[in-house]
C-alpha positions in Angstrom: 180.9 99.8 78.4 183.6 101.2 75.6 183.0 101.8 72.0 185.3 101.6 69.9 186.5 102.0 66.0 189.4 99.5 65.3 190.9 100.4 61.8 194.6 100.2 59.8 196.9 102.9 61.2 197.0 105.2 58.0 200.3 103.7 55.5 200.3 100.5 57.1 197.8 99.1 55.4 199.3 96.1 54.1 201.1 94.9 57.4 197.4 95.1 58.8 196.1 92.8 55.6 199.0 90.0 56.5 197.6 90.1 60.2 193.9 90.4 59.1 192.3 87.1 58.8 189.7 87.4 56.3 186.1 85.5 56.7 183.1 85.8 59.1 184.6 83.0 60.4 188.0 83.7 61.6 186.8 87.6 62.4 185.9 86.9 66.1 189.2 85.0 67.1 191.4 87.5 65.2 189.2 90.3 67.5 190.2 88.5 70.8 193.9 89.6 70.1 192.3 92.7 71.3 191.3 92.1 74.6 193.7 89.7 76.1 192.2 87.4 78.7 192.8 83.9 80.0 191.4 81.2 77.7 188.2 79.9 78.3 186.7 83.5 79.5 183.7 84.5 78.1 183.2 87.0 75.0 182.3 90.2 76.1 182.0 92.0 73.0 179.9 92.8 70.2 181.0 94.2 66.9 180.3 94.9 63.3 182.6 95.1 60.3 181.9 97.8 57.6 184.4 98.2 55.2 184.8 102.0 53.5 186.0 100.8 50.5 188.8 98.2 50.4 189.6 99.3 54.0 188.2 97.7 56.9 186.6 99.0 59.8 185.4 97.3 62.6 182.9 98.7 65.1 182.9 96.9 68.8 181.1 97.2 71.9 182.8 95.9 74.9 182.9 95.8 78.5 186.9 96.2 78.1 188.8 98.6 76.5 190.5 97.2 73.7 194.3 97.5 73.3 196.2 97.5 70.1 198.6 95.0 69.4 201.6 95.9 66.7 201.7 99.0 64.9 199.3 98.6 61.9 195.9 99.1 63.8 194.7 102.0 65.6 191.9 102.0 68.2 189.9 104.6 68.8 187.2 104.2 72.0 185.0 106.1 74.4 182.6 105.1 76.8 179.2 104.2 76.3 176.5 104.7 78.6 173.8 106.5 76.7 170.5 108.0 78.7 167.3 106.9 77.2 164.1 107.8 77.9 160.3 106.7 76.8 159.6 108.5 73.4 163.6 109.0 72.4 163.5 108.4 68.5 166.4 107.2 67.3 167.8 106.3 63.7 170.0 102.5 63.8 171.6 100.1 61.7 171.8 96.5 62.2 173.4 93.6 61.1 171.3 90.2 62.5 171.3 86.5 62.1 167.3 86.2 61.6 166.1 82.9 62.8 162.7 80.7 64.3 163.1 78.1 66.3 160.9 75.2 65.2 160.2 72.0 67.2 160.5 68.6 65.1 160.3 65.5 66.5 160.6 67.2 70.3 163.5 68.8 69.4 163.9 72.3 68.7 166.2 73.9 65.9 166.5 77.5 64.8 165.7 77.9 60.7 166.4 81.0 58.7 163.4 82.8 58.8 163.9 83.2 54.7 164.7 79.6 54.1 161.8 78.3 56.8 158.9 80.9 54.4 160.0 79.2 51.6 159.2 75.8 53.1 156.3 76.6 54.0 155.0 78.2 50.5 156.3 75.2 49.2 154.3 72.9 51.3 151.2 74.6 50.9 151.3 74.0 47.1 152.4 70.8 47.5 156.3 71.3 45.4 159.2 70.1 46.7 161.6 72.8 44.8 161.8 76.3 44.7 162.0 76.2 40.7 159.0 74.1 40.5 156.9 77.3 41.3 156.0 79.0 38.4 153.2 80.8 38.9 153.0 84.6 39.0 152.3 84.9 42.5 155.9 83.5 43.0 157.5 86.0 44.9 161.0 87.1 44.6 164.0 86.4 47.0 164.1 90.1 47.7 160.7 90.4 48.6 160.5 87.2 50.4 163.4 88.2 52.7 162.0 92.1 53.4 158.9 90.7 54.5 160.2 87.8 56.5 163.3 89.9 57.8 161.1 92.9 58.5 158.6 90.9 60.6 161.3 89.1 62.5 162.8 92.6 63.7 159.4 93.8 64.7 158.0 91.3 66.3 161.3 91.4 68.7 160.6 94.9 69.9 157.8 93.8 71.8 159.9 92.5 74.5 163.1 94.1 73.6 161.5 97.7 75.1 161.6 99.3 71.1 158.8 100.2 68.2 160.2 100.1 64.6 158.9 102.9 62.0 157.6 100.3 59.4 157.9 103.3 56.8 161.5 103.9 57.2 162.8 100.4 57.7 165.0 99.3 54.8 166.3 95.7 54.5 169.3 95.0 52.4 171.9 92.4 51.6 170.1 89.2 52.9 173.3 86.7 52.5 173.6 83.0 53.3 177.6 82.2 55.3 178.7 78.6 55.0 182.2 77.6 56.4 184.1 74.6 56.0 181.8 72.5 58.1 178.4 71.7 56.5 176.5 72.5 60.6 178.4 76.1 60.5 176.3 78.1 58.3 174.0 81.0 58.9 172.1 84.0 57.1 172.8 87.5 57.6 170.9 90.9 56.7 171.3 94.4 57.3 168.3 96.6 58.7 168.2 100.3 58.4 165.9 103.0 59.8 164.2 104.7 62.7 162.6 103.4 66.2 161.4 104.7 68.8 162.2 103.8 72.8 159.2 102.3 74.6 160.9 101.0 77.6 164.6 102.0 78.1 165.8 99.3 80.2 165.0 97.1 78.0 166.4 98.6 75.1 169.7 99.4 76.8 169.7 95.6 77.2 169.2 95.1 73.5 172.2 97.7 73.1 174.6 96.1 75.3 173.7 92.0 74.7 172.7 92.6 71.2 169.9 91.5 68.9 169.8 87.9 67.5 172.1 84.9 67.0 175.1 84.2 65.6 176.9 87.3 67.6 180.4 85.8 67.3 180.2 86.4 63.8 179.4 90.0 63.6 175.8 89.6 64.1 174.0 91.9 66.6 175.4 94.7 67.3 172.5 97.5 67.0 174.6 100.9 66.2 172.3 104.3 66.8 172.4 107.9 66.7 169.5 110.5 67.8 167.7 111.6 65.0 168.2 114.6 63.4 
């Protein structure tokens, strides 16, 4: 596996804007230009964009090296193949695609896990809108998503080999995507904090197939350092 840093060769800046296609959307085909391969092969990356600034950055995890095309990126990669062990504590960042799957009509369908709460409160007091709850035990969007979001992460580390520190888990930026088609939307939030390896094969699988849907959009990609 290679990770790798894929930013704007310093100065050229604006050639890498007219060849950057903005959008969670157009992100993951604009990425492929790195890793040339016939059509119709299979992604084999994972990455995350974090701008600094106005500049962006994009961190990937592949099982090829990227190359860079033109002169207005640079890439910068090494390979990854970290050695875990049972007690390692490590401090992570995380961008994920929080969903359930719920079964309707013997179908199954995968709900925000936000959205799918809120249905649910407003079932069990009988409203059929958000703003028809006025009531002082209405809880905020920002709670309602740390809660929801929180739960949905560690919940997953049962079988995904991890255990989250509850205290230092911070969840931030809960965002709703909708593209041109009214079937491609999804949510996204952005976990922060420290964990601690139970099982590392199982964690090493997290690290290399990520965590969560919606990975062609940026979604997944669990970033970590040791803790200092």
């Amino acid at each position: 596996m290679y990770f790798s840093l894929i930013t704007p060769q310093p100065g050229r800046e604006i050639a890498a804007a007219h060849q950057w296609m903005q959008g969670a959307y157009s992100e993951h085909q604009w990425l492929w230009k790195f890793f040339p391969a016939p059509d119709g092969s299979p992604r084999d990356f994972l990455f995350r964009r974090s701008d600094v600034g106005s500049t962006p950055r994009f961190y990937v995890l592949s099982k090829r090296q990227p190359e860079a095309f033109g002169s207005a990126w640079s890439v910068q990669s090494r390979e990854f193949s970290p050695r875990l062990e049972v007690g390692d504590q490590l401090q992570f960042d995380l961008r994920a695609n929080p969903v359930v799957t719920v079964n309707c009509d013997g179908k199954s369908k995968r709900h925000d896990v936000v959205m799918q709460k809120k249905k649910t409160l407003l079932q069990e007091r009988g409203l059929a809108r958000w703003d028809d709850w006025r009531g002082e035990d209405k809880p905020s969007l920002y709670t309602l998503a740390g809660e929801t979001c929180s739960r949905w992460l560690i919940e997953r580390g049962k079988r995904l080999g991890y255990e989250v520190d509850a205290q230092s888990l911070s969840v931030e930026a809960y965002q709703q995507h909708r593209g041109k088609k009214e079937s491609m939307r999804f949510s996204t939030v952005d976990f922060s904090g420290t964990l601690t390896v139970l099982d590392p094969e199982a964690f090493a699988g997290a690290l290399f197939n990520g965590i969560g849907h919606a990975k062609a959009f940026g979604c997944g990609l669990l970033l970590v350092r040791r803790k200092q």
